[in-house]
C-alpha positions as CSV (number, residue, x, y, z in Angstrom):
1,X,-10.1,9.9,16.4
2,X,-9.9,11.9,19.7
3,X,-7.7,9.5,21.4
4,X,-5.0,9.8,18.5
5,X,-5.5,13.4,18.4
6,X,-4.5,13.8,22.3
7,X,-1.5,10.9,22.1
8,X,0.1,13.1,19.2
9,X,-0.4,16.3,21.6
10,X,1.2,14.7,24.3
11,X,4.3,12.8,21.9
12,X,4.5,14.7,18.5
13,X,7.2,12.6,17.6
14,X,5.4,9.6,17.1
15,X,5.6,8.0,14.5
16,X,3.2,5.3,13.8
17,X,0.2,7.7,15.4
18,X,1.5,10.3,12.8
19,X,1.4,7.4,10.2
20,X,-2.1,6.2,11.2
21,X,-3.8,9.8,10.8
22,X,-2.1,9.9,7.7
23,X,-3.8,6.8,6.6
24,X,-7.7,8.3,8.3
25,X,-6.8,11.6,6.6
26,X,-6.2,9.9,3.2
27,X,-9.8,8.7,3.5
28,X,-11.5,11.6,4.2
29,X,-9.5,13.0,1.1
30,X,-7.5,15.9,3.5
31,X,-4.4,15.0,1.0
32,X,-2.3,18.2,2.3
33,X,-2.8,17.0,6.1
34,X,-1.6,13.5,4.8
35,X,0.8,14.7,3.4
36,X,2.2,16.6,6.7
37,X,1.7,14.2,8.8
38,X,3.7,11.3,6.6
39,X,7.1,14.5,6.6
40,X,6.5,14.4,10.5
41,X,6.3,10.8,10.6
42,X,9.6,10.3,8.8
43,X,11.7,13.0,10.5
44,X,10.6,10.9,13.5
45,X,11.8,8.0,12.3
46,X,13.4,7.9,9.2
47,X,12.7,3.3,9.2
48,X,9.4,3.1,9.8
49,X,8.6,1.1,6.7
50,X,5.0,1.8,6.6
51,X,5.3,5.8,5.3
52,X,6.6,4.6,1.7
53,X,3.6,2.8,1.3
54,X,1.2,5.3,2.5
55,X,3.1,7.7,0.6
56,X,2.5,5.8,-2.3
57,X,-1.1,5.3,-1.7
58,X,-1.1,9.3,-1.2
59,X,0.8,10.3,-4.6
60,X,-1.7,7.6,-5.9
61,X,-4.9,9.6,-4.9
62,X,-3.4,12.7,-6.2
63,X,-2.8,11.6,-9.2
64,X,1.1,11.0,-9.2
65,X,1.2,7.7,-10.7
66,X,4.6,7.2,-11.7
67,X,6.1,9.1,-7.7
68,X,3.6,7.0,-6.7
69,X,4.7,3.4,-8.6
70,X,8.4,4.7,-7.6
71,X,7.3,4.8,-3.9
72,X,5.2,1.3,-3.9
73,X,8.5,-0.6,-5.3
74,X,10.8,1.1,-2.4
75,X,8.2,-0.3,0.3
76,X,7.8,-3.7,-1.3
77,X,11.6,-3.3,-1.3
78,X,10.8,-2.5,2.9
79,X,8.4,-5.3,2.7
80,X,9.0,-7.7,0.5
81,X,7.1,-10.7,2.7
82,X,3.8,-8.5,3.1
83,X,1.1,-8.5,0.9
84,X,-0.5,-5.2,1.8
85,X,2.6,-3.1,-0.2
86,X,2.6,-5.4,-2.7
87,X,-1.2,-5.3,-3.5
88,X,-0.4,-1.0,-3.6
89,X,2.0,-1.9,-5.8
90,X,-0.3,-3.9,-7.9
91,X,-3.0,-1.1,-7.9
92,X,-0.3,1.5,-9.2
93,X,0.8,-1.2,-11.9
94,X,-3.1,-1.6,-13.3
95,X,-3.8,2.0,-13.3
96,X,-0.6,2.5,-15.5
97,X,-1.0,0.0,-17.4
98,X,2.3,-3.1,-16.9
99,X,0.5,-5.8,-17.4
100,X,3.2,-8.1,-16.8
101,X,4.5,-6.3,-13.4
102,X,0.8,-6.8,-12.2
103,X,1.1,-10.1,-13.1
104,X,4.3,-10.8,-11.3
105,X,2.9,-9.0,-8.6
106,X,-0.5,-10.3,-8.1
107,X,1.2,-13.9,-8.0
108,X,3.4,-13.0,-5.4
109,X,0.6,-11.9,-3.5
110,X,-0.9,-15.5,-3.6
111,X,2.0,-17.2,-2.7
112,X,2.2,-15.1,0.7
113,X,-1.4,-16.2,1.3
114,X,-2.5,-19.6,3.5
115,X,-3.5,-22.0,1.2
116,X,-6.6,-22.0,3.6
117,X,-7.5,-18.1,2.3
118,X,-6.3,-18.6,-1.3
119,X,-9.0,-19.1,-3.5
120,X,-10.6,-16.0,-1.4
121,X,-7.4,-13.5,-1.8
122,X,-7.3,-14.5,-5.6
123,X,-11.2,-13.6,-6.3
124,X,-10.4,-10.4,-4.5
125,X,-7.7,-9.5,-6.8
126,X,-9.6,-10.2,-9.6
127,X,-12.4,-8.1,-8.7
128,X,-9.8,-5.1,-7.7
129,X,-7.1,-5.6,-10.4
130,X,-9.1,-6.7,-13.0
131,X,-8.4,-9.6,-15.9
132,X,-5.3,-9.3,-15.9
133,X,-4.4,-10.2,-12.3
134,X,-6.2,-13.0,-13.0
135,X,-4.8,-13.9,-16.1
136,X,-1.5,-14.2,-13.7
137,X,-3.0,-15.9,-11.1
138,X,-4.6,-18.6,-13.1
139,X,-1.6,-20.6,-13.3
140,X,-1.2,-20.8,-9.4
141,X,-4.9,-22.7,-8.5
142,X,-2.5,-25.3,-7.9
143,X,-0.6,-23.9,-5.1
């Protein structure tokens, strides 16, 4: 909290602090503050690849579903080896209803996942994404 506060005092232009109280503020629902923060962190650098996905998240929460499913897809784009943007991506899918994207998605998900932490990955996407992440994933309890 405090400590972020001061760094960004000290360096305004930086990025991934900007990008990180983006993230808090998201939590505590201070959407515009977000918001602000996610522009500064971009002007400050234009690559970081973790903005589209918070931005997605962000347009998520608001409501934007489909600026939001257009944002997830260019940070799996960033991303495509990370599970965190692709399980955004995923959430946005459910919400608006492609089934068969989920799908795709939520067994791409397990295929980035050590076998090891599999079988506890895929019962978290069923609880989160519902049946029909599962329904996708199914298939894969071989992996």
């Amino acid at each position: 909290g405090r400590e972020l506060g001061d760094t960004l005092k000290q360096y305004p232009e930086f990025a991934y602090a900007r990008s990180t109280r983006a993230a808090a503020n998201m939590m505590l629902m201070s959407y515009q503050v977000a918001s602000d923060d996610l522009d500064l962190a971009e002007k400050a650098d234009p690559q970081l690849a973790l903005v589209p996905q918070l931005r997605a998240q962000l347009l998520a929460a608001k409501g934007d579903l489909n600026e939001a499913l257009a944002m997830a897809r260019k940070a799996v784009q960033q991303r495509p080896n990370d599970a965190q943007p692709l399980y955004i991506l995923a959430r946005i899918e459910r919400s608006l209803g492609l089934k068969d994207d989920l799908r795709k998605h939520a067994a791409r998900i397990l295929e980035l996942t050590p076998s090891a932490q599999r079988e506890g990955r895929k019962q978290h996407l069923e609880s989160v994404l519902g049946e029909d992440a599962f329904e996708a994933t199914s298939s894969l309890d071989k992996l």
